[in-house]
Structures are given as C-alpha cells and as structure tokens.
SEVO-701762 format. One record per residue (C-alpha): x, y, z; residue in one letter; residue number from 0. Coordinates in steps of 0.02 Angstrom, whole numbers, plus 50000, padded with zeros to 5 digits. Layout:
! SEVO-701762
  east north    up resn resi
     X     Y     Z    A  NUM
...
END
This chain:
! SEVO-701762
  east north    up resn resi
 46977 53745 50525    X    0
 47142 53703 50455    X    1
 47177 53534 50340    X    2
 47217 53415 50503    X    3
 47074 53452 50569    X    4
 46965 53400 50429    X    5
 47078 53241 50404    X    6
 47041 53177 50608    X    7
 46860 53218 50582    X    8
 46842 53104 50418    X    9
 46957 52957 50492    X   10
 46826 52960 50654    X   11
 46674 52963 50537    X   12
 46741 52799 50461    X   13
 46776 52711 50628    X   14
 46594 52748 50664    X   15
 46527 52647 50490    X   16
 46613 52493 50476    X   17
 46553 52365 50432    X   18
 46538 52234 50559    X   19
 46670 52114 50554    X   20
 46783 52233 50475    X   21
 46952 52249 50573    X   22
 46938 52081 50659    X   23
 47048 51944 50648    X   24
 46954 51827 50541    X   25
 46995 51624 50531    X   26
 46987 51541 50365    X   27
 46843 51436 50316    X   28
 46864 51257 50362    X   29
 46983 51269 50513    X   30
 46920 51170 50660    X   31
 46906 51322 50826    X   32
 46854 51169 50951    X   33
 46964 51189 51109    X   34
 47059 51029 51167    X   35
 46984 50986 51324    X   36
 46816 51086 51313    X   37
 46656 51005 51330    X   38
 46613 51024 51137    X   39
 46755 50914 51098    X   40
 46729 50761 50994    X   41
 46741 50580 51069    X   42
 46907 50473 51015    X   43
 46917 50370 50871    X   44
 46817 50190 50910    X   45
 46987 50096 50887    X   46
 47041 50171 51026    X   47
 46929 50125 51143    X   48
 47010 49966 51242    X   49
 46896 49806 51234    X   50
 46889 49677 51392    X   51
 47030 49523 51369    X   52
 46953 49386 51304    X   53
 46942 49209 51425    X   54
 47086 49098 51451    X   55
 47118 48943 51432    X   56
 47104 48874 51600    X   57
 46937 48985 51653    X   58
 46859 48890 51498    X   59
 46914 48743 51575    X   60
 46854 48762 51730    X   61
 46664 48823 51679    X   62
 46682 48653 51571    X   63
 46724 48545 51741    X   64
 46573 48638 51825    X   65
 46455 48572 51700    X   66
 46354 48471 51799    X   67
 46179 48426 51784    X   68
 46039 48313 51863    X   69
 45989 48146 51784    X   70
 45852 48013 51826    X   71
 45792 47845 51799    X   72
 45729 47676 51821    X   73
 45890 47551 51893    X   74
 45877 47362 51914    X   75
 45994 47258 52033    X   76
 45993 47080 51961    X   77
 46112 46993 52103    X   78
 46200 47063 52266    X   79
 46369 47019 52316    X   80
 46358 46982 52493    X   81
 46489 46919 52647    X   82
 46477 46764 52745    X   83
 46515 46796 52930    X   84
 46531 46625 52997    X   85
 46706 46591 52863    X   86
 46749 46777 52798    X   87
 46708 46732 52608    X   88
 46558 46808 52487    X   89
 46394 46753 52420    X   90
 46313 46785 52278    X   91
 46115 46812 52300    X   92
 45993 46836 52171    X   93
 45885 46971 52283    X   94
 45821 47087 52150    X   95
 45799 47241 52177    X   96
 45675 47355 52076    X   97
 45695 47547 52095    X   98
 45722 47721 52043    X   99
 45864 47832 52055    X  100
 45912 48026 52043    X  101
 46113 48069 52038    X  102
 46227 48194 51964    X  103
 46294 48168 51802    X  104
 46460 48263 51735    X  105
 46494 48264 51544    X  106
 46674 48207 51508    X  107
 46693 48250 51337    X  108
 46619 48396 51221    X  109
 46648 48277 51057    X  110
 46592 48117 51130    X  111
 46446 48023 51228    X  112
 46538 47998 51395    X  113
 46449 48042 51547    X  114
 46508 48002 51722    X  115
 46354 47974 51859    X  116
 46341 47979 52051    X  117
 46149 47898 52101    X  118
 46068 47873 52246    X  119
 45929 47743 52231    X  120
 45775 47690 52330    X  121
 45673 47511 52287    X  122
 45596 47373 52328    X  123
 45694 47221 52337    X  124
 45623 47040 52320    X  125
 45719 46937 52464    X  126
 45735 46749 52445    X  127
 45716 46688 52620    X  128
 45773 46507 52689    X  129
 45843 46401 52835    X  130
 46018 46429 52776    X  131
 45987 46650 52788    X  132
 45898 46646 52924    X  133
 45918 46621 53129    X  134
 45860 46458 53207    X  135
 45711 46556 53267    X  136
 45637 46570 53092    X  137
 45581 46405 52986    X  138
 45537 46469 52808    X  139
 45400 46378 52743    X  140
 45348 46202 52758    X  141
 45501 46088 52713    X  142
 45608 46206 52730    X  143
 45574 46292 52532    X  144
 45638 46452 52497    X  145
 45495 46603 52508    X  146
 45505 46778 52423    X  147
 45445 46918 52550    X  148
 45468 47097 52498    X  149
 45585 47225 52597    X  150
 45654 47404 52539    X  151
 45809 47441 52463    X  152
 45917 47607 52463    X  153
 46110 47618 52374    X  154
 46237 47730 52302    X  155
 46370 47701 52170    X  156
 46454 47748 52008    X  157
 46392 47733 51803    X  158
 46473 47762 51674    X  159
 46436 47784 51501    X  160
 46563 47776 51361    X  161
 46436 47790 51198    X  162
 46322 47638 51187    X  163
 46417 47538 51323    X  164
 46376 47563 51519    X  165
 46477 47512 51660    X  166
 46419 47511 51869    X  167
 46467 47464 52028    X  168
 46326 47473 52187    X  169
 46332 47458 52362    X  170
 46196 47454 52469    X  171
 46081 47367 52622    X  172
 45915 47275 52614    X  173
 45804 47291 52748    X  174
 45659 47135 52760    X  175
 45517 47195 52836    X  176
 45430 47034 52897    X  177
 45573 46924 52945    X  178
 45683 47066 52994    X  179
 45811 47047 53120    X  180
 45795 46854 53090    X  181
 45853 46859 52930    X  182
 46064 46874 52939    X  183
 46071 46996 52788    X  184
 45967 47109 52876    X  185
 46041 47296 52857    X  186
 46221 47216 52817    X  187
 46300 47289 52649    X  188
 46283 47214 52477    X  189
 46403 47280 52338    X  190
 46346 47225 52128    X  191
 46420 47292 51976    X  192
 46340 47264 51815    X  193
 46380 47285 51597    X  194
 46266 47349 51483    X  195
 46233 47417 51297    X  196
 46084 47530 51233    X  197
 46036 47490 51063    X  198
 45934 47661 51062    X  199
 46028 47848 51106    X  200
END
C-alpha cells in the first residue's frame, strides 16, 4: 500500500466522525430565519392597523333631530274659541274641558330646557247650555237659565316649552251627549291657546 493510499483511507475515516453540525453553514446567533409570508410570521405593528373614521358632523346631527320621545299628562282647556254661523265672527265660551293627553315631544336644545310637543287629548268637557246655543226645539231650564251638562272632548295641537315658560295652541270638537244635535256647537271646531309658567322643574 503506497502513501496515497493511506492518505484517502484517513480523509474517509474523518468524513465518517464528524461531529454533527460540522461542515454546515451555520447562522449567527440572534438573526431572525422567519420567512416573509410564512405562516409563523409575526402580526404588523398595532399602529398600523387602520381604525373606522370617526362620525361627522351632519350624522351627529341627524341622530340629534331623531331624538324623539313620548310624554304624558294632565291638560286643562279653560275657554274655546268658537265661530258664529249666522254673522261669520267668533265667540268666546267658557266650556272647560278636563282631560289627559299623550304626544311626542322633540328636545330642541342639548344646553337648554326647550322641548317642542305634538298631543292628542281626550276629556270631558263641561258645556254651558242656553236658548241663545241651542235650536228652538230645546228650552234650557226654566226661565231660560243657563245649565251645565257633560259631553266628551278630543283635540290636537302644539306646546312649547322654553324653560319655565309654556306656550299652546288647541283645536278641537265637543260632542254633548244629552242635548246633542240641538245644541249648534255640536261636533263644530273650537281652537284655544293658552300661557303658562311652572314654578317647579
């Protein structure tokens, strides 16, 4: 066996032991071997991410418009406003009227008390009957006196509330139940308005 013989049989004897590891290409500690792309990959920075535009300022405007809610109360209709057939003018009655009412109210300002509200109301109305409101079929009382006989009342309108002051206008009809027809204000409209403060919010 000559000397290159010995030298290949020594150089395949080392191949054979090495350690493992040894004659790879090694990357130095610390270097980041994610793939771009791969499933492993980290998530982007939380700056990044975009966020949802904020409202503008006519949506905010219009969910303030839609702000409606549902109010109640007690209502009481002092005198009626009511028209004369026989020479076109207007009479003032003092029929009062004693009810409830339910309506939608709309808030008109975020800094102040001002509330705008649209009622329907249902009562009973005290009706002052007489020879001079009633047809020649009907004599009320003895003497002619005025009587009080009760009838029903239903009306709509308009309130408003600026702070501690309150402002209405009401239209409605009567409707007597024991005189009925007789009577000439008998399911004819009525229109009232009225001023008042609260002492108590």
């Amino acid at each position: 066996m000559n000397f290159f013989h010995i030298f290949i049989a020594c150089a395949s004897l080392s191949a054979t032991f090495l350690p493992e590891g040894k004659g790879q290409q090694t990357t130095p500690p610390g270097t980041d071997t994610t793939v771009v792309g791969s499933e492993n990959a980290p998530a982007p920075p939380t700056d990044s991410v975009q966020k949802a535009p904020a409202p503008t300022g006519k949506l905010v405007a219009k969910h303030k418009f839609l702000n409606l809610g549902v109010t109640g109360g007690q209502l009481t209709i002092p005198f009626k406003i009511r028209r004369k057939e026989e020479n076109q003018t207007f009479r003032l009655t003092t029929d009062v009227t004693l009810g409830a009412y339910i309506g939608l109210t709309q808030k008109l300002s975020t800094e102040r008390n001002y509330h705008l509200t649209v009622p329907v109301t249902a009562g009973l109305t005290f009706v002052n009957i007489n020879n001079n409101n009633t047809s020649l079929e009907f004599s009320a009382g003895d003497g002619g006196e005025t009587e009080v006989v009760p009838g029903l009342t239903w009306s709509t309108g308009i309130i408003l509330q600026l702070e501690e002051y309150n402002f209405g206008f009401i239209l409605g009809k009567d409707y007597a139940g024991e005189v009925g027809d007789q009577w000439i204000y008998h399911r004819q409209w009525w229109w009232s308005f009225g001023l008042g403060f609260s002492f108590t919010n």
